[in-house]
Backbone as ProteinMPNN parsed JSONL, in Angstrom:
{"seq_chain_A": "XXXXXXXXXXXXXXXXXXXXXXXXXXXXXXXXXXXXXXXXXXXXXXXXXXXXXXXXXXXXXXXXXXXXXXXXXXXXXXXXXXXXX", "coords_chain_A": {"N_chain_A": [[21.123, 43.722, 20.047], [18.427, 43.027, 17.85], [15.953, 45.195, 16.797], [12.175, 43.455, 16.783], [10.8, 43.238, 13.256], [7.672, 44.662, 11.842], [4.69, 43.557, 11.104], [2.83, 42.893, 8.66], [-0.741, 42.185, 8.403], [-4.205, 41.028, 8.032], [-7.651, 40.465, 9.331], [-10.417, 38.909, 9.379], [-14.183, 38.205, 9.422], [-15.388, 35.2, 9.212], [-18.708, 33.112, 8.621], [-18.071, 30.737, 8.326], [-15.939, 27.36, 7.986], [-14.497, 26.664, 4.693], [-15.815, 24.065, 2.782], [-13.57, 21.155, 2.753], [-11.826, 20.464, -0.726], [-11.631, 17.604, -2.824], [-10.597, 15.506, -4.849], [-11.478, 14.557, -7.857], [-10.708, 11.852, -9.075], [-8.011, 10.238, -9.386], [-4.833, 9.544, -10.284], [-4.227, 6.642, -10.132], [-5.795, 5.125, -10.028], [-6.533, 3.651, -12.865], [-4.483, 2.0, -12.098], [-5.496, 0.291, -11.0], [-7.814, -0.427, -11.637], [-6.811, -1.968, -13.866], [-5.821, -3.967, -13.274], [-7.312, -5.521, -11.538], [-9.171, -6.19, -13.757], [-7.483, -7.892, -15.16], [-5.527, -10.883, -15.837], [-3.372, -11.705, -14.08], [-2.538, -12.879, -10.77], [-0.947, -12.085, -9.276], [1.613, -9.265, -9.894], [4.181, -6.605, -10.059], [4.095, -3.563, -9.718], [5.28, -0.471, -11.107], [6.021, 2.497, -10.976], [6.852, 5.417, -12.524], [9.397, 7.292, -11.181], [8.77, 7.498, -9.167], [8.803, 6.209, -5.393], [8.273, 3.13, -4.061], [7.253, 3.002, -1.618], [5.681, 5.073, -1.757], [3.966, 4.497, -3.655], [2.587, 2.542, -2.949], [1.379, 3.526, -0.365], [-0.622, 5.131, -1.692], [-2.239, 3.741, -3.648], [-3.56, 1.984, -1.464], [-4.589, 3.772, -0.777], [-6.581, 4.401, -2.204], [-7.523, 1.731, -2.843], [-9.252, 1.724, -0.44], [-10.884, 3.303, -1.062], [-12.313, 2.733, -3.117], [-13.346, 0.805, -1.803], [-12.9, -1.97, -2.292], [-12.493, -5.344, -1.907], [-10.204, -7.911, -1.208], [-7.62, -7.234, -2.637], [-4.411, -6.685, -2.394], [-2.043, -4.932, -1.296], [1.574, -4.743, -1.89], [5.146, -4.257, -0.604], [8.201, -5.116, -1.065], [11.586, -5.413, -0.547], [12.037, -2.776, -1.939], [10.525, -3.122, -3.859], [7.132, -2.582, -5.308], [3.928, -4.701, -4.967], [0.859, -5.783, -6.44], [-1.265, -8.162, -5.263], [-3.969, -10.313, -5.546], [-6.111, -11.989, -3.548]], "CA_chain_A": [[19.818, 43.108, 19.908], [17.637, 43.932, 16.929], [14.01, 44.947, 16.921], [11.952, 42.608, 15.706], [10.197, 44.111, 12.296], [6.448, 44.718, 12.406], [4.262, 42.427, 9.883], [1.087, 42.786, 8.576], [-2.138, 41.25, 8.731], [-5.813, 41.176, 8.163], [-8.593, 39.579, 10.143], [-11.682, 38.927, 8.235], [-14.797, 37.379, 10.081], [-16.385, 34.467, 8.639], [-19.234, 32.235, 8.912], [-17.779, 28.831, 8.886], [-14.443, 27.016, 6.916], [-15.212, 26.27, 3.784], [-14.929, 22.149, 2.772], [-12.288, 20.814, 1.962], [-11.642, 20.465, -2.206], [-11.434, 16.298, -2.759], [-9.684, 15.501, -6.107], [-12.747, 13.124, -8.205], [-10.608, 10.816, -9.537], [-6.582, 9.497, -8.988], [-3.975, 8.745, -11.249], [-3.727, 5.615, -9.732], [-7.463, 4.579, -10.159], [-6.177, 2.511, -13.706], [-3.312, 0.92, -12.463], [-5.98, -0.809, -9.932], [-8.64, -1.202, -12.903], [-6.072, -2.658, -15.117], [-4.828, -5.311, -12.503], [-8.556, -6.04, -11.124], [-10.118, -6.774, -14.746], [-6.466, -8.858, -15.68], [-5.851, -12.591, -15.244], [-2.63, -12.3, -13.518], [-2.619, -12.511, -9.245], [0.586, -10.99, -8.272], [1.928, -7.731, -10.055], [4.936, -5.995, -9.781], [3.902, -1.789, -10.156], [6.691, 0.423, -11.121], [5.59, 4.247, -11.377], [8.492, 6.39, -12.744], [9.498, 8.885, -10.553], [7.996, 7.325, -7.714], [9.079, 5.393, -4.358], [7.47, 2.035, -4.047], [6.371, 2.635, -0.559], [4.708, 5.939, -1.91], [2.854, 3.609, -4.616], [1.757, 1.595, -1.915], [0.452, 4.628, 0.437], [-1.727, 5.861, -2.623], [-3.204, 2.466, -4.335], [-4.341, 1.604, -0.579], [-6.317, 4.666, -0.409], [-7.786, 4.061, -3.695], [-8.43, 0.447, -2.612], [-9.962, 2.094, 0.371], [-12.066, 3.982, -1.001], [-13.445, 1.702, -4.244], [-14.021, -0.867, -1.134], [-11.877, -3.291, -3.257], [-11.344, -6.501, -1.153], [-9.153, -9.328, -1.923], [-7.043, -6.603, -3.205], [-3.439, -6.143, -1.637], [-0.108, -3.946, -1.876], [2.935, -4.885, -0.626], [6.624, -3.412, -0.846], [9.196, -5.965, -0.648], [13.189, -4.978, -1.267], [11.924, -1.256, -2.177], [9.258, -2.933, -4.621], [5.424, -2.439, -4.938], [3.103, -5.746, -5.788], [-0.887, -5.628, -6.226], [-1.945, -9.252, -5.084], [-5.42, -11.211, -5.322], [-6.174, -12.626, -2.403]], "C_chain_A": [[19.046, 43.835, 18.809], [16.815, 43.732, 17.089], [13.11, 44.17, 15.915], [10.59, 43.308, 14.548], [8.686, 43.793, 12.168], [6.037, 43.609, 10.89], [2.64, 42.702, 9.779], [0.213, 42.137, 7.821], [-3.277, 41.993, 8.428], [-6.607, 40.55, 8.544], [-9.44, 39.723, 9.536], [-12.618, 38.037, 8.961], [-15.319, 36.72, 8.994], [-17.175, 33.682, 9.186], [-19.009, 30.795, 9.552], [-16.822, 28.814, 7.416], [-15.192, 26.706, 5.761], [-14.629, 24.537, 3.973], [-13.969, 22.163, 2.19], [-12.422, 20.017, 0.67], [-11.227, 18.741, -2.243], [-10.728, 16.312, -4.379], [-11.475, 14.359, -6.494], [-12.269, 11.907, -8.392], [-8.48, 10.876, -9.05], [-6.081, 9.229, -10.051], [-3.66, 7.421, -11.155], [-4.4, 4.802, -9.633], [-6.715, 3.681, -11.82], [-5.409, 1.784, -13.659], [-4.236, -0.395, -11.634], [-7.208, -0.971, -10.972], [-8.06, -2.296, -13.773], [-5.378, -3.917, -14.546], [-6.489, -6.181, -11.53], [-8.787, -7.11, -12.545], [-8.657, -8.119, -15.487], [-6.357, -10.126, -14.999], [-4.627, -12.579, -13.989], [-2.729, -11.882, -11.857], [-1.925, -12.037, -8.937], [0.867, -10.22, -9.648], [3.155, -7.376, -9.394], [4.154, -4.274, -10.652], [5.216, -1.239, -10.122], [5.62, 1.951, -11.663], [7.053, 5.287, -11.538], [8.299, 7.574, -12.196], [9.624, 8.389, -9.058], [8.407, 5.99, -6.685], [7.835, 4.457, -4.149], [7.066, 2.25, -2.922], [5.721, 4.246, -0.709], [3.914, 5.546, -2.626], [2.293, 3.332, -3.648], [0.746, 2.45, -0.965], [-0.521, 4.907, -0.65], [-2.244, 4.581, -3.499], [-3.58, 1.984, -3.022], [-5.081, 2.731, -0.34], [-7.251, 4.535, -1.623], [-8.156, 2.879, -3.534], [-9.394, 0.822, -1.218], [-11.648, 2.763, -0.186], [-13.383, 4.211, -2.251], [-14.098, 0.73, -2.875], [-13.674, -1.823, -2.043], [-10.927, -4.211, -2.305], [-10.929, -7.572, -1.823], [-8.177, -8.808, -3.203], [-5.513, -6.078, -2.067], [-2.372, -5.761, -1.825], [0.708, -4.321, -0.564], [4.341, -4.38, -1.23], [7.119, -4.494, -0.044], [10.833, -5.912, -1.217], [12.511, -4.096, -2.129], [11.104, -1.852, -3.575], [8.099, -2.941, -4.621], [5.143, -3.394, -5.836], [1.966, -4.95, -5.463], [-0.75, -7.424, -6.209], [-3.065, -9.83, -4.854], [-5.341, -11.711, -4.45], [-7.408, -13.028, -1.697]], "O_chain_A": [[18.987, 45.064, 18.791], [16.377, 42.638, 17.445], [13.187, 44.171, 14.686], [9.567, 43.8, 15.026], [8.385, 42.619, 12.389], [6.764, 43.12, 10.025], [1.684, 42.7, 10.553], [0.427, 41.608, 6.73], [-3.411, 43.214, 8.5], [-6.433, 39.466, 7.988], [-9.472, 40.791, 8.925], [-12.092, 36.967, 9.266], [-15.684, 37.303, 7.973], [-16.792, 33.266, 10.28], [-19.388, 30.115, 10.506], [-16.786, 29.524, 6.411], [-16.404, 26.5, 5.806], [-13.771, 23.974, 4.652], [-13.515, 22.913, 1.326], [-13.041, 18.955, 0.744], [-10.266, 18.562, -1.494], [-10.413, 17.394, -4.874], [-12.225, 13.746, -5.735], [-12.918, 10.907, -8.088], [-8.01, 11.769, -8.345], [-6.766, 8.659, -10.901], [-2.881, 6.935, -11.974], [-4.035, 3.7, -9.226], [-6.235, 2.653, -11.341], [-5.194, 0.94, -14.529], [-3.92, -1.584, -11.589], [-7.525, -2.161, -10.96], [-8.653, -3.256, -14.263], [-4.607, -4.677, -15.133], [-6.474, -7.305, -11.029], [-8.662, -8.334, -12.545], [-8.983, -9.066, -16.203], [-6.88, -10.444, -13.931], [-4.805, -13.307, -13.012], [-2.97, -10.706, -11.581], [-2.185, -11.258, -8.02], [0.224, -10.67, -10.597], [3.311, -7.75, -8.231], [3.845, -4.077, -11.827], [6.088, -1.483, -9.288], [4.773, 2.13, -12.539], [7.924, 5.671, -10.757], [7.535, 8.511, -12.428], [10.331, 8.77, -8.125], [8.332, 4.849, -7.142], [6.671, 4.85, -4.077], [6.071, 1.532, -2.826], [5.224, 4.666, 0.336], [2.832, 6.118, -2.495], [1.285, 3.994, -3.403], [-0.439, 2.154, -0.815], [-1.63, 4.853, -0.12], [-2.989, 5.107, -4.327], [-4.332, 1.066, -3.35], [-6.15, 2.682, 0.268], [-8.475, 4.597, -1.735], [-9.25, 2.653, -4.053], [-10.335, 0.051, -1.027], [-12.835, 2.701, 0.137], [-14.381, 4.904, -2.444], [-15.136, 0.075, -2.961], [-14.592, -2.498, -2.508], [-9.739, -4.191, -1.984], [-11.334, -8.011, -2.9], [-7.932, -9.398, -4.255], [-5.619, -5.261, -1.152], [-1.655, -6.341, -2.641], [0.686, -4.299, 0.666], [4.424, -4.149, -2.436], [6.795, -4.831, 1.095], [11.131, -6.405, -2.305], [12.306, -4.585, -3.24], [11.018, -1.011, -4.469], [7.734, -3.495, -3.583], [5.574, -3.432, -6.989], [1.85, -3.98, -4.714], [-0.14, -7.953, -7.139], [-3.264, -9.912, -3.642], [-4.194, -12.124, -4.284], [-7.338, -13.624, -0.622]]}, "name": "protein", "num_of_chains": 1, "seq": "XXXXXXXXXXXXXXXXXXXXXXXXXXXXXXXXXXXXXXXXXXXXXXXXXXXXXXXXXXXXXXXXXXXXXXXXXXXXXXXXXXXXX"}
């Protein structure tokens, strides 16, 4: 059996947590400008790098949180639309 090795620490009192750090803006804030102010209703998004149902998680919080209705993402056969609606 081996002893288990000591570890150290510091405790520090504080007041209160600090807030939590928000980002201001999104990389993902022009792909939903650039498909708002355009004529066409459906959209296919492709982001290189990136899994269409991780597009979709992050352009619905940015439509969340413009309050942008008649705005919708969908992933269909591992792709991401923006649709008018």
């Amino acid at each position: 059996m081996t002893a288990m090795s000591e570890v150290r620490f510091d405790l520090k009192p504080v007041t209160e947590k600090p807030s939590r750090k928000y980002r201001k803006g999104s990389k993902y804030n022009p792909i939903l400008v650039a498909f708002v102010e355009g004529t066409d209703n459906l959209v296919k998004v492709e982001v290189e790098g990136k899994d269409a149902n991780y597009i979709r998680t992050q352009l619905n919080k940015r439509i969340q949180a413009h309050g942008l209705e008649g705005v919708k993402v969908s992933v269909v056969n591992n792709a991401c639309y923006l649709e008018k609606v």
